[in-house]
VOBAVO-766292 format. One record per residue (C-alpha): residue number from 1; residue in one letter; x, y, z. Coordinates in nm, 2 decimals. Each point is the difference from the previous one (the first is absolute). Layout:
# VOBAVO-766292
<pt num="NUM" residu="A" xx="X" yy="Y" zz="Z"/>
...
END
This chain:
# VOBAVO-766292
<pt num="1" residu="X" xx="1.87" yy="1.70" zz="1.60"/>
<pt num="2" residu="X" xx="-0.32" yy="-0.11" zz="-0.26"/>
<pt num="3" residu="X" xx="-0.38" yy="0.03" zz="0.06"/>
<pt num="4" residu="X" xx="-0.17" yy="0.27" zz="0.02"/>
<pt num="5" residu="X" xx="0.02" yy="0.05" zz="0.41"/>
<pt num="6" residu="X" xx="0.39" yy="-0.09" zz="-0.01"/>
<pt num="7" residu="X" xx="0.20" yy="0.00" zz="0.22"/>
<pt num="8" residu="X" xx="-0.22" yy="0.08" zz="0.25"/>
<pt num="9" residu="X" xx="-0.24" yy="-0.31" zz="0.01"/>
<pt num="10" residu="X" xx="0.28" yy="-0.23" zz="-0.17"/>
<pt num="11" residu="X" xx="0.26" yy="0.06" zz="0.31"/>
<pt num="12" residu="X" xx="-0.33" yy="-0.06" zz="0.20"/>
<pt num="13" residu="X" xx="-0.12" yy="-0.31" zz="-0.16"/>
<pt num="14" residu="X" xx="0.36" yy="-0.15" zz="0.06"/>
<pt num="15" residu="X" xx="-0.02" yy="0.11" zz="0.32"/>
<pt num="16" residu="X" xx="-0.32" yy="-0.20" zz="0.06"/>
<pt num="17" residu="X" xx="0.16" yy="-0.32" zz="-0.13"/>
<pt num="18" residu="X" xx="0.31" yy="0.00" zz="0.23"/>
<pt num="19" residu="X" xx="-0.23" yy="0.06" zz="0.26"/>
<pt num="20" residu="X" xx="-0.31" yy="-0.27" zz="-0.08"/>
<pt num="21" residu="X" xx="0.24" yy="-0.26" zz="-0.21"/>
<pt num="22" residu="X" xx="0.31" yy="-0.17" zz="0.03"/>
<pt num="23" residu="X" xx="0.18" yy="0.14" zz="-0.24"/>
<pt num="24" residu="X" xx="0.32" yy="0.25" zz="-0.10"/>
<pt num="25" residu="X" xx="-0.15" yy="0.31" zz="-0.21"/>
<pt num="26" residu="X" xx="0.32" yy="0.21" zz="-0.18"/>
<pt num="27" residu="X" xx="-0.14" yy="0.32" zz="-0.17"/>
<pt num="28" residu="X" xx="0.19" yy="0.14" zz="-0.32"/>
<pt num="29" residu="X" xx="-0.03" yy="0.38" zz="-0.05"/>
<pt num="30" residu="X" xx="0.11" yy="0.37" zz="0.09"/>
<pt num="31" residu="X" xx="0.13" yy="-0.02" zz="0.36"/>
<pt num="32" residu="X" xx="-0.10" yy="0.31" zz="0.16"/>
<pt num="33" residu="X" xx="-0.36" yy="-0.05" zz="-0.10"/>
<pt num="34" residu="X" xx="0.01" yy="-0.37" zz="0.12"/>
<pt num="35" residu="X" xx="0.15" yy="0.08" zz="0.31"/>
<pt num="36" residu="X" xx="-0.24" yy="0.27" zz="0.10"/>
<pt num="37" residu="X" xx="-0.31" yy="-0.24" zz="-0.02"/>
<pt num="38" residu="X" xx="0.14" yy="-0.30" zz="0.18"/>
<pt num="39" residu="X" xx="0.08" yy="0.23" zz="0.30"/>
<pt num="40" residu="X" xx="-0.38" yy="0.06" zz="-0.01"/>
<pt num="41" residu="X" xx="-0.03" yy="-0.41" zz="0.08"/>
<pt num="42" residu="X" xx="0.25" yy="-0.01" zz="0.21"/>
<pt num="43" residu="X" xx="0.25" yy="-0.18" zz="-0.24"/>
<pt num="44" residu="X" xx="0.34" yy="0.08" zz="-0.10"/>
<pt num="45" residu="X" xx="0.25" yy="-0.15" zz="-0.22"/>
<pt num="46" residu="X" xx="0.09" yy="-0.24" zz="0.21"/>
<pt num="47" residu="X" xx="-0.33" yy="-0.17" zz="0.03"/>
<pt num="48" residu="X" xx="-0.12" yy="0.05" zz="-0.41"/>
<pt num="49" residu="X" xx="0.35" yy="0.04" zz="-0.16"/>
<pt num="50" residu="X" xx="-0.01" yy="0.30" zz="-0.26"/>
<pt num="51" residu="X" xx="0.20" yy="-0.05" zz="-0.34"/>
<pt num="52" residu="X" xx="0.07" yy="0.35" zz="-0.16"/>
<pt num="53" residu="X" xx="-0.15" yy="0.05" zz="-0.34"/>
<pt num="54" residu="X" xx="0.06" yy="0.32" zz="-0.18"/>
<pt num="55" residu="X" xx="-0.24" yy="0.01" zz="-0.29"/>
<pt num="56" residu="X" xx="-0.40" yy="-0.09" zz="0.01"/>
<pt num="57" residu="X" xx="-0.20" yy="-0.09" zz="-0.25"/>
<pt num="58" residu="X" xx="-0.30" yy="0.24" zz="0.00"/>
<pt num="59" residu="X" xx="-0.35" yy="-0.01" zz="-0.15"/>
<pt num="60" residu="X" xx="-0.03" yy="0.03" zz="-0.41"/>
<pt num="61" residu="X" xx="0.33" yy="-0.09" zz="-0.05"/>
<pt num="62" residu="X" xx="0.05" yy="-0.26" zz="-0.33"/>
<pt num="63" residu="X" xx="0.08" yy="-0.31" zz="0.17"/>
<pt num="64" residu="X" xx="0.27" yy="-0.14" zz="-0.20"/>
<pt num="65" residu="X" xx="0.20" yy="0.32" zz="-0.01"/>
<pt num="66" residu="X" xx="-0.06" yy="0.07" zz="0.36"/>
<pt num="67" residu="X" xx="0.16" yy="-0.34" zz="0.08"/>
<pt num="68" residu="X" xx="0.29" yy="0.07" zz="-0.24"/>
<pt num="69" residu="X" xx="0.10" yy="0.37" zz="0.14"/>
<pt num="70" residu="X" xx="-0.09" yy="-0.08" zz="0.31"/>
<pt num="71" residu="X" xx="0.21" yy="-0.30" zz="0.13"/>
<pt num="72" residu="X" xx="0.03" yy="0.13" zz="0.36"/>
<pt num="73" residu="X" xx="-0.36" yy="0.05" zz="-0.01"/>
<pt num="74" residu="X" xx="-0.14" yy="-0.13" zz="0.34"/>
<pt num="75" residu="X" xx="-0.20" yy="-0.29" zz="-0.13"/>
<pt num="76" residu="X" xx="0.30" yy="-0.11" zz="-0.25"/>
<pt num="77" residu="X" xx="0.24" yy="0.01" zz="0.31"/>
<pt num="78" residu="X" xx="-0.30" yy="-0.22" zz="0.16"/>
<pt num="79" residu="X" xx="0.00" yy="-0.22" zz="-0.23"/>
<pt num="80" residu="X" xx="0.37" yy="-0.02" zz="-0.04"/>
<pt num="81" residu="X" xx="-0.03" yy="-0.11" zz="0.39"/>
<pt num="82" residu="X" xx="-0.18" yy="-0.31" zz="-0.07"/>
<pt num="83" residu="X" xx="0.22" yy="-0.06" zz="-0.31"/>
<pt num="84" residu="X" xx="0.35" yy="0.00" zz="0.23"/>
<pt num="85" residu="X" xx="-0.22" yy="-0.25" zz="0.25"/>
<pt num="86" residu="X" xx="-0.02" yy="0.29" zz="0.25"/>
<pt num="87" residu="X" xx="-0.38" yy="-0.02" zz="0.01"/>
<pt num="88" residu="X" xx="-0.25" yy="-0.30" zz="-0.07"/>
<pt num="89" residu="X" xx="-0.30" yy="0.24" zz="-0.17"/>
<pt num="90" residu="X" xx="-0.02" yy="0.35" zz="-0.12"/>
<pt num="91" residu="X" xx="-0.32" yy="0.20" zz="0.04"/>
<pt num="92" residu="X" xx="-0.08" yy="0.35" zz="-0.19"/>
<pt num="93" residu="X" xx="-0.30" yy="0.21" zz="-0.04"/>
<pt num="94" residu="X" xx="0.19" yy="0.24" zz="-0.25"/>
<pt num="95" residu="X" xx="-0.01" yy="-0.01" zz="-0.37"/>
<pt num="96" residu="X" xx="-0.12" yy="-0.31" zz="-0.07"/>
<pt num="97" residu="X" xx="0.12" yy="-0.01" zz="-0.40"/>
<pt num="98" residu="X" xx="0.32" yy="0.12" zz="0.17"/>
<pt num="99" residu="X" xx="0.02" yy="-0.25" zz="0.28"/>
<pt num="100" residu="X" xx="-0.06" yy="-0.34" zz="-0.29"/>
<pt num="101" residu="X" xx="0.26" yy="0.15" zz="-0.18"/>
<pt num="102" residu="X" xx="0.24" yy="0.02" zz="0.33"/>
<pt num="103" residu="X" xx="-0.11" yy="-0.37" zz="0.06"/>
<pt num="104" residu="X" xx="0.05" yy="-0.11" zz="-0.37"/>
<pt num="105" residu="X" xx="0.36" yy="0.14" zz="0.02"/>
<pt num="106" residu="X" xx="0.15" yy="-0.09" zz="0.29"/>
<pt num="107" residu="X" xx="-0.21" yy="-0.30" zz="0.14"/>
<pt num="108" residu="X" xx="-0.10" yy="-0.17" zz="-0.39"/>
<pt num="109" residu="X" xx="-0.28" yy="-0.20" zz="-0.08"/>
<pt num="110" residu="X" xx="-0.06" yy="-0.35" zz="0.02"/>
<pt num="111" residu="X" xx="0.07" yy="-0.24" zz="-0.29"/>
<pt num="112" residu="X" xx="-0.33" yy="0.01" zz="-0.24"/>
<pt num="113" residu="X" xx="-0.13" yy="0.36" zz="0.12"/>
<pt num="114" residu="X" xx="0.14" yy="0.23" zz="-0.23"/>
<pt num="115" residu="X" xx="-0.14" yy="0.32" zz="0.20"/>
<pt num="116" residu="X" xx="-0.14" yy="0.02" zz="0.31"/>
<pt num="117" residu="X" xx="-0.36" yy="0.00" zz="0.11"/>
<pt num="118" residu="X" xx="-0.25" yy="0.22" zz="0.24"/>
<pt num="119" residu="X" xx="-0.33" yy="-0.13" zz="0.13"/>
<pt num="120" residu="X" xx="-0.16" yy="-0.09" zz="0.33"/>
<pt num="121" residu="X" xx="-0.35" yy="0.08" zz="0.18"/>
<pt num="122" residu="X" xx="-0.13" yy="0.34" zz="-0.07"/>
<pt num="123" residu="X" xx="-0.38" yy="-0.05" zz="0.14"/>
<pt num="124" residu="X" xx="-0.07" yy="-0.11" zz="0.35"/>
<pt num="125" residu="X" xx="-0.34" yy="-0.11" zz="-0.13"/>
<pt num="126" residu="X" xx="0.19" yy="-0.28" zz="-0.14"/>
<pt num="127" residu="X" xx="0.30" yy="-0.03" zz="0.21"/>
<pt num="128" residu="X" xx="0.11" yy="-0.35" zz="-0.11"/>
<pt num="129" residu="X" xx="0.00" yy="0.13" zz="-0.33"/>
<pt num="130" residu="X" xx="0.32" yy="0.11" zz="-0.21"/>
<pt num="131" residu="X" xx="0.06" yy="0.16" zz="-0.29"/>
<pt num="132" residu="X" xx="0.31" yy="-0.01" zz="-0.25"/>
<pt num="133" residu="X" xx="0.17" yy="0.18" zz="-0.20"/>
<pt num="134" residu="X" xx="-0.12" yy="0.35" zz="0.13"/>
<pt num="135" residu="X" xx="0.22" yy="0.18" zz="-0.20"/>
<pt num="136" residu="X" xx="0.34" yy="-0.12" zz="-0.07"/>
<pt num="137" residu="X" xx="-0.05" yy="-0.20" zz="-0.32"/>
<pt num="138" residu="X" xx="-0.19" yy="0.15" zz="-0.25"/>
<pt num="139" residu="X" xx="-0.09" yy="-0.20" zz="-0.36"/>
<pt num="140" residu="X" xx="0.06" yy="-0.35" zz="0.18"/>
<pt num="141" residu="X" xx="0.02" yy="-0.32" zz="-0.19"/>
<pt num="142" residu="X" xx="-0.18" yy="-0.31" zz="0.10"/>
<pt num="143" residu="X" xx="0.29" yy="-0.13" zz="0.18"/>
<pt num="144" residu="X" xx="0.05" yy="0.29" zz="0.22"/>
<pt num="145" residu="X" xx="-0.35" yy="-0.02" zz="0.12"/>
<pt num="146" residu="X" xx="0.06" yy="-0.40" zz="0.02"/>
<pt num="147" residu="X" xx="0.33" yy="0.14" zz="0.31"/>
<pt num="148" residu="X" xx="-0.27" yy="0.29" zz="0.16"/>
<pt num="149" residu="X" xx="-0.23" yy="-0.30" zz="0.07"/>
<pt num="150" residu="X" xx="0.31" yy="-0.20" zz="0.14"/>
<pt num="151" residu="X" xx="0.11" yy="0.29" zz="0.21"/>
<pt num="152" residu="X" xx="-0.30" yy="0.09" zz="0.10"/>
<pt num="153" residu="X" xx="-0.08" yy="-0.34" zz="0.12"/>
<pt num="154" residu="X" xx="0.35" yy="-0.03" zz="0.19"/>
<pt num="155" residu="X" xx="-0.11" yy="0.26" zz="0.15"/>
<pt num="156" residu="X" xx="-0.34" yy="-0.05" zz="0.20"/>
<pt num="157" residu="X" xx="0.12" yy="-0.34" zz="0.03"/>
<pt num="158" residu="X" xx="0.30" yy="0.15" zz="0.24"/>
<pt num="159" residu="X" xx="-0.16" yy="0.35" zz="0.11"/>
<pt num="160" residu="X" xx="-0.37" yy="-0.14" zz="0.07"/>
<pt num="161" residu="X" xx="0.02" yy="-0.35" zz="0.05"/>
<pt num="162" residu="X" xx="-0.22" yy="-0.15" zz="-0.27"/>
<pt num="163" residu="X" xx="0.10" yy="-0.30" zz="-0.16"/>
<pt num="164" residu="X" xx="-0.16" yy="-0.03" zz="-0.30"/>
<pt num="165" residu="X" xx="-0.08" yy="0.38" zz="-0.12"/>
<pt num="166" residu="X" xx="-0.19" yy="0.05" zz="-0.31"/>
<pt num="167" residu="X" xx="0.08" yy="0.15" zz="-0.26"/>
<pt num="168" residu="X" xx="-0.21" yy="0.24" zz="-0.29"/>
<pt num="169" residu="X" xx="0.09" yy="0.16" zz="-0.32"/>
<pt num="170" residu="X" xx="-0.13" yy="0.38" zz="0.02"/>
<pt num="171" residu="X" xx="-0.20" yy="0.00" zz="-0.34"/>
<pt num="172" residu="X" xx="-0.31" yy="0.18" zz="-0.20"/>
<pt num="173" residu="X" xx="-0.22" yy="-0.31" zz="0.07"/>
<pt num="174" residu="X" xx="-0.03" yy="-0.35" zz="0.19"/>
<pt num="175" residu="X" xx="0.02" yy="-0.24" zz="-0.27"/>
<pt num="176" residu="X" xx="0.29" yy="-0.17" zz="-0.15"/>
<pt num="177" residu="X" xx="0.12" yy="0.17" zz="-0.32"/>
<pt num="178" residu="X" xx="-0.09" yy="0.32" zz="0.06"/>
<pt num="179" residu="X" xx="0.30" yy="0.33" zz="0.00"/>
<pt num="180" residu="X" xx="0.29" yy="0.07" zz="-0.21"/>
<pt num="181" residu="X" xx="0.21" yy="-0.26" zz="-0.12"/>
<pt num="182" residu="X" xx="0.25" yy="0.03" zz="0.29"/>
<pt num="183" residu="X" xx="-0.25" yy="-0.03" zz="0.24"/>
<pt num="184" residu="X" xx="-0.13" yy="-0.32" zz="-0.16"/>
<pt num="185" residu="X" xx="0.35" yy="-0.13" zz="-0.07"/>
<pt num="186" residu="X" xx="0.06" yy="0.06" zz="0.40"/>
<pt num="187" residu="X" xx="-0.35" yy="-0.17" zz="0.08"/>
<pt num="188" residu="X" xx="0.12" yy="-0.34" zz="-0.17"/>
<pt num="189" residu="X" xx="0.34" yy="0.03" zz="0.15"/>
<pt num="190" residu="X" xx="-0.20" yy="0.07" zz="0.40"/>
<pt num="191" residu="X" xx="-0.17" yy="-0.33" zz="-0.13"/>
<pt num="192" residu="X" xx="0.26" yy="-0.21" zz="-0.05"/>
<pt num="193" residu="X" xx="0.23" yy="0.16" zz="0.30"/>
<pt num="194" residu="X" xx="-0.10" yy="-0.24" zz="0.31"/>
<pt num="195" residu="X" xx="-0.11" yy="0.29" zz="0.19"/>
<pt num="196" residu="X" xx="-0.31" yy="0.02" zz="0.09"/>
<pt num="197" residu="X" xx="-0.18" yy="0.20" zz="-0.25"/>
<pt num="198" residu="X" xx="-0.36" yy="0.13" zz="0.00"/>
<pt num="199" residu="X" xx="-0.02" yy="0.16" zz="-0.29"/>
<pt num="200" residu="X" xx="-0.09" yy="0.36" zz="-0.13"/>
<pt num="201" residu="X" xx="-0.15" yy="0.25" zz="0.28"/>
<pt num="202" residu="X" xx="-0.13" yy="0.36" zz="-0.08"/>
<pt num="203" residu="X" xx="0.08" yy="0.32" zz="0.15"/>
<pt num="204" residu="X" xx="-0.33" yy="-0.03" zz="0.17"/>
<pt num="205" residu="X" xx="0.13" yy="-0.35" zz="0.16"/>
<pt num="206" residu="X" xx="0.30" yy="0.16" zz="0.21"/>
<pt num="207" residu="X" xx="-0.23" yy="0.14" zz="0.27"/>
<pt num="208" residu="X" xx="-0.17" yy="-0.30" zz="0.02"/>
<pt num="209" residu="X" xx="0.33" yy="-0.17" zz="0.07"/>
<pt num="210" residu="X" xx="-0.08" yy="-0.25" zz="-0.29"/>
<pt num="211" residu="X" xx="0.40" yy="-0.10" zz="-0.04"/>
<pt num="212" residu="X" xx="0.29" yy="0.01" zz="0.25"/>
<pt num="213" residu="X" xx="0.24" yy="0.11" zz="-0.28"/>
<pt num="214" residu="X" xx="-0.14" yy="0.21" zz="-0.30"/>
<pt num="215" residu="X" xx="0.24" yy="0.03" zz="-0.29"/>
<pt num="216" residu="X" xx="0.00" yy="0.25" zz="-0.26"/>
<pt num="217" residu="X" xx="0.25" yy="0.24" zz="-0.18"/>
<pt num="218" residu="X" xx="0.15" yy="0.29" zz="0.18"/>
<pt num="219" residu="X" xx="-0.19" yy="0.27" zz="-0.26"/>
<pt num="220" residu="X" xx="-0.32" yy="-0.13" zz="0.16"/>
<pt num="221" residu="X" xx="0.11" yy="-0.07" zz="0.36"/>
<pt num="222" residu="X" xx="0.12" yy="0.32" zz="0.04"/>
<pt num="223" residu="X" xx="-0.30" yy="0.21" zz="-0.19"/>
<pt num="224" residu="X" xx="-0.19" yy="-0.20" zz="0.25"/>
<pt num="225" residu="X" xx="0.16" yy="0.05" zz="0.34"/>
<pt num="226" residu="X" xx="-0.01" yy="0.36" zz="-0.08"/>
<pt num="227" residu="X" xx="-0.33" yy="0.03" zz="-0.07"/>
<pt num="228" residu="X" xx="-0.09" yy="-0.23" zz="0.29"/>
<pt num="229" residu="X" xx="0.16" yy="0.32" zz="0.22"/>
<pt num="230" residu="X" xx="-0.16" yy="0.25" zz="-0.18"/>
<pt num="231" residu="X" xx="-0.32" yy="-0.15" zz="0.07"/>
<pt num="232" residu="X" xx="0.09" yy="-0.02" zz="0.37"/>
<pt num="233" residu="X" xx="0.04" yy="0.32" zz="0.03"/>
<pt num="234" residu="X" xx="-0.33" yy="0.12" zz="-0.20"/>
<pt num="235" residu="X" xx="-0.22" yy="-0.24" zz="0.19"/>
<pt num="236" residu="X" xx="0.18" yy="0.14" zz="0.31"/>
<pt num="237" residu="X" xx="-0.08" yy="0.33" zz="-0.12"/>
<pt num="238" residu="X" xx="-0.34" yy="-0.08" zz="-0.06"/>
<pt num="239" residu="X" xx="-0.12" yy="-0.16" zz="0.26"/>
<pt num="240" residu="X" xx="0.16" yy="0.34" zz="0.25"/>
<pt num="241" residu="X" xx="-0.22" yy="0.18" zz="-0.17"/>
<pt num="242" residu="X" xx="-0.30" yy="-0.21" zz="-0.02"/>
<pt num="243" residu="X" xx="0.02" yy="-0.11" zz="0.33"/>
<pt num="244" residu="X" xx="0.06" yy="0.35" zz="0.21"/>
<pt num="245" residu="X" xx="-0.32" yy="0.08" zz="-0.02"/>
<pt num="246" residu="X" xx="-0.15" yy="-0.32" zz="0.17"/>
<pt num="247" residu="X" xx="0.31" yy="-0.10" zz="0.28"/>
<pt num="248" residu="X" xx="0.21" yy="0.23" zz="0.23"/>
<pt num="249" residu="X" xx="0.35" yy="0.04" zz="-0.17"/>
<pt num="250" residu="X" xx="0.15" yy="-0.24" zz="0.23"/>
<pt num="251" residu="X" xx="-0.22" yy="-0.30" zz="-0.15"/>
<pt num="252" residu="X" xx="0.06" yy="0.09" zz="-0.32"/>
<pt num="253" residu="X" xx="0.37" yy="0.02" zz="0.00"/>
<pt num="254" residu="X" xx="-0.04" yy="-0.35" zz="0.19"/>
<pt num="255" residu="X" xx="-0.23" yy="-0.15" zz="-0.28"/>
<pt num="256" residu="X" xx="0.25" yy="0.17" zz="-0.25"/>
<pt num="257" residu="X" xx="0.35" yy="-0.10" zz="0.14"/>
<pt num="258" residu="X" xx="-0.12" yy="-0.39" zz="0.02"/>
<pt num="259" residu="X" xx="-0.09" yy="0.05" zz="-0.36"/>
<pt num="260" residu="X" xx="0.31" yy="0.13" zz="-0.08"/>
<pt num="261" residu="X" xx="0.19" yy="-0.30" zz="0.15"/>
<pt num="262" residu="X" xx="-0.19" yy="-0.22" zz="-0.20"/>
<pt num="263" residu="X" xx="0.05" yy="0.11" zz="-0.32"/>
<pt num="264" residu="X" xx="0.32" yy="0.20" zz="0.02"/>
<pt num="265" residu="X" xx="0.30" yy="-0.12" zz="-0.11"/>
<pt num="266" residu="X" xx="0.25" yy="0.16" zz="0.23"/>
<pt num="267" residu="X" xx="-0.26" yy="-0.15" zz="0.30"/>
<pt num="268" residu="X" xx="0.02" yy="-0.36" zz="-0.13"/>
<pt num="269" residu="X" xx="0.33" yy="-0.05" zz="0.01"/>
<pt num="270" residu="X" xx="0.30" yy="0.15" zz="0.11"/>
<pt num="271" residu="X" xx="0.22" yy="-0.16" zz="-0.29"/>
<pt num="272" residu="X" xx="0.09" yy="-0.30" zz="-0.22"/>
<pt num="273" residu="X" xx="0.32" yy="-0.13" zz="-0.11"/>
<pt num="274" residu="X" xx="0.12" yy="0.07" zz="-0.39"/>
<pt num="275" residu="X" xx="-0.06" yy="-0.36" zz="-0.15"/>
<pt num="276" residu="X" xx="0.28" yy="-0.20" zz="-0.20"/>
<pt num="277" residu="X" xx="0.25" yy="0.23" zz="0.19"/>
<pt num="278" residu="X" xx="0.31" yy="-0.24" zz="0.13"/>
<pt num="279" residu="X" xx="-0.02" yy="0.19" zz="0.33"/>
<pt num="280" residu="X" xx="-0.27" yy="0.09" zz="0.21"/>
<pt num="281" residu="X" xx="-0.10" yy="0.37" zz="-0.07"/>
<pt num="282" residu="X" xx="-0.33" yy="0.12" zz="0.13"/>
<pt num="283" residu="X" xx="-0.18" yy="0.31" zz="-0.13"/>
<pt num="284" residu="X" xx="-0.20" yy="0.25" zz="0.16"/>
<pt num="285" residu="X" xx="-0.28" yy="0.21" zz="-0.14"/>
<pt num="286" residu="X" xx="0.09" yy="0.37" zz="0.00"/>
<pt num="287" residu="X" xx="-0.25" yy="0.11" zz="0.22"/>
<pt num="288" residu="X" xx="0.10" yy="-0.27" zz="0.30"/>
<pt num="289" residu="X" xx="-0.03" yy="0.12" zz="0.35"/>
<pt num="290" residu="X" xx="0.21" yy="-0.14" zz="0.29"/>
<pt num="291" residu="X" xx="-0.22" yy="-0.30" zz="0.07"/>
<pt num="292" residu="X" xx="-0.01" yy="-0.10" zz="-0.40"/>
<pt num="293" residu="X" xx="0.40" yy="0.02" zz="0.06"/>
<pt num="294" residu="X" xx="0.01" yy="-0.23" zz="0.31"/>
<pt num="295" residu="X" xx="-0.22" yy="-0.24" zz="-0.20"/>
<pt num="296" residu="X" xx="0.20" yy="0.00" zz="-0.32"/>
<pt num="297" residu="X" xx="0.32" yy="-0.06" zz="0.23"/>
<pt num="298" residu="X" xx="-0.21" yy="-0.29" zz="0.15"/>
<pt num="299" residu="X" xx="-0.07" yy="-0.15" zz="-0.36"/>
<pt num="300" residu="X" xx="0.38" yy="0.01" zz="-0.05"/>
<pt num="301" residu="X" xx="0.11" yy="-0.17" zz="0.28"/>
<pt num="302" residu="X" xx="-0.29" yy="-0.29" zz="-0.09"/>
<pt num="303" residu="X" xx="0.15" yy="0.01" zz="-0.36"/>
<pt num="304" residu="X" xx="0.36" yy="-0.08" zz="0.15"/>
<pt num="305" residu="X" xx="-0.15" yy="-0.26" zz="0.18"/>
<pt num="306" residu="X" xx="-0.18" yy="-0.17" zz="-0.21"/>
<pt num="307" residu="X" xx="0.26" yy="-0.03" zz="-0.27"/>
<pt num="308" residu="X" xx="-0.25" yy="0.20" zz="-0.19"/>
<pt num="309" residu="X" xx="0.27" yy="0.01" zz="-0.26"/>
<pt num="310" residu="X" xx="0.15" yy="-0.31" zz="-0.02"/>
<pt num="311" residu="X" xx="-0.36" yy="-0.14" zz="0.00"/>
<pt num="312" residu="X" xx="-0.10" yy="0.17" zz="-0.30"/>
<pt num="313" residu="X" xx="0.31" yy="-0.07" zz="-0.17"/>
<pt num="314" residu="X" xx="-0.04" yy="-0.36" zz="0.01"/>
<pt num="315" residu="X" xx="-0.38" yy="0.07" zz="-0.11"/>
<pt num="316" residu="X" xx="0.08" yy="0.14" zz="-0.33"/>
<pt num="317" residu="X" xx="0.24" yy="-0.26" zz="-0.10"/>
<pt num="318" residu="X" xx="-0.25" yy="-0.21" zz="0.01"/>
<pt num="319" residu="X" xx="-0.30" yy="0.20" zz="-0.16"/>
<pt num="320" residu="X" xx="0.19" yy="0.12" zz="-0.30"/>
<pt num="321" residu="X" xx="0.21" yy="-0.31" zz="-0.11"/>
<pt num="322" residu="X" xx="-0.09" yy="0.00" zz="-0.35"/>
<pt num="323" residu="X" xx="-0.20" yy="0.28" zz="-0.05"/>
<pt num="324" residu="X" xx="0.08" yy="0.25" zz="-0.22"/>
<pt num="325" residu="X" xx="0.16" yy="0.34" zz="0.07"/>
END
C-alpha cells in the first residue's frame, strides 16, 4: 500500500515477478483495493495470497509513532510475516523511516549494528558504485562508518559479483588527515580493517566510479542523494527546453528519458536491502514503478540466496573484534 503509484503499480510489479521468477509473492494491505488490481493481471488470491491489513502507513507520517499506532499497518503485518517464518524477505516502497522502524522491531538487528543502515547505487553513471548510510544514521562514529564499509562490501560481493570491492571514505579532500575527527578516526580504523581500502574519494569521484563502496555519515549521504535528484530533474528540465528548438519532440524526450535513467535514482535501481537488519528487508524508493518492484523482489530473492545475512553477520565479527564502540 506505499509509494507514490500504490497499489496500482505495487500489485503490478508482484504480478510481474510470479510471472517472470520463481517465486511466491503475498501482498499485505486493504483487500478490496488489492483485489481489484490483481483481477486486472489476471491473478486472484489463490495465485498471490492476500493477507488483510487494516491500517496504512501514509506519506508524512513520523515514523516511529506511525509504527507504534499502527501495528496492523500493512508493512508491520509484512514484516511480522517474515518474523513467524511465513515469508523469506519483505519488500516496501512506503515510508521508509516507518518501514526501518517495522524491521527494527519485529525482525532486530544483528549483533554490533546498533541501528540499521540505507545505501546502495543511486547513479547509473557509476552503477558499481554504492553509497552508505543515505540517511538512516546521522552523527556516526568512526566505528559505524568502519560496519557501512563492511556492509557495503558484503554486499557487491553477493549482489554484483566482485571479489575484492574497494572501498573510499567520502571526505573534503584526497589526502590522509584531512575531515573532522570522526572521519579521520574512521580512516585509520578502514586502514587497519583487512578490507580493501582506497582511501578518501570526493563527491566529484562517485560519477567517476572511483570506489565500489563510498562511506560517509547519513547527514551527508542523504543531503547528497537528494540533491543528486534535484539535479536530475533540473538538467532534465533544461535540456526540454534547450533542446525543442533544435530536435522534434520525440528526439528530445528520447535524449531526455536515457538521461534520466542515468542519473535518476528511482531508474538505477529498484531497491536495496536495509543493512545490519537480521532479516532480509528490501526497500523501495517512493516513486518505484512496476518494473523497479519486480526488480527489488528480484534483489530479495538473491539476498535469500545468497545468505546475504548470514554472510554479513560472520563479516562483522570479524571486522570489529576489538574495536571500539
Amino acid at each position: 500500500m506505499g509509494g507514490d503509484h500504490a497499489p496500482t503499480e505495487i500489485v503490478s510489479g508482484a504480478a510481474r515477478a510470479v510471472r517472470e521468477m520463481d517465486v511466491e509473492v503475498i501482498i499485505t494491505g486493504l483487500r478490496p483495493d488489492l483485489t481489484a488490481e490483481l483481477k486486472k493481471h489476471g491473478f486472484h488470491d489463490s495465485t498471490i495470497r492476500l493477507v488483510d491489513a487494516i491500517e496504512v502507513v501514509k506519506d508524512g507520517e513520523n515514523a516511529i509513532i506511525a509504527a507504534m499506532r499502527k501495528p496492523n499497518s500493512s508493512m508491520a503485518i509484512a514484516t511480522k510475516l517474515v518474523k513467524d517464518g511465513k515469508a523469506d524477505a519483505v519488500v516496501s516502497a512506503g515510508s521508509t523511516g516507518a518501514f526501518m522502524v517495522n524491521a527494527y522491531q519485529h525482525l532486530g538487528c544483528l549483533p554490533g549494528i546498533e541501528r540499521p543502515i540505507v545505501g546502495g547505487a543511486f547513479l547509473k553513471l557509476a552503477p558499481n558504485t554504492f553509497m552508505l548510510d543515505m540517511g538512516a544514521n546521522v552523527g556516526c562514529q568512526a566505528s559505524d562508518l568502519l560496519k557501512f564499509a563492511v556492509a557495503g562490501s558484503v554486499f557487491v560481493r553477493k549482489f554484483h559479483g566482485i571479489e575484492n570491492p574497494t572501498v573510499g571514505l567520502l571526505n573534503v579532500g584526497a589526502e590522509e588527515g584531512k575531515g573532522t575527527e570522526v572521519v579521520k578516526e574512521a580512516y585509520c580504523l578502514l586502514k587497519e580493517s583487512g578490507l580493501n581500502f582506497i582511501g578518501n574519494v570526493e563527491g566529484m569521484d562517485i560519477p567517476g566510479g572511483k570506489a565500489n563502496v563510498i562511506v560517509c555519515d547519513g547527514f551527508v549521504g542523504n543531503i547528497l542523494l537528494k540533491y543528486s535528484e534535484g539535479m536530475a530533474k533540473g538538467i532534465n528540465h533544461f535540456l526540454s527546453e534547450e533542446l525543442a528548438v533544435m530536435l522534434p519532440q520525440p528526439a528530445v524526450e528520447s535524449v531526455t528519458s536515457k538521461l534520466m535513467k542515468q542519473i535518476s535514482t528511482p531508474d538505477t535501481t529498484g531497491g536495496g536491502p536495509i543493512w545490519g537488519i537480521n532479516g532480509v528487508a528490501i526497500v523501495c524508493h517512493g516513486a518505484s514503478r512496476a518494473d523497479h518492484i519486480a526488480a527489488a523482489i528480484s534483489e530479495a530473492k538473491l539476498a535469500v540466496e545468497s545468505d546475504f545475512v548470514g554472510t554479513l553477520r560472520v563479516e562483522l565479527e570479524k571486522a570489529l573484534k576489538g574495536t571500539p564502540g
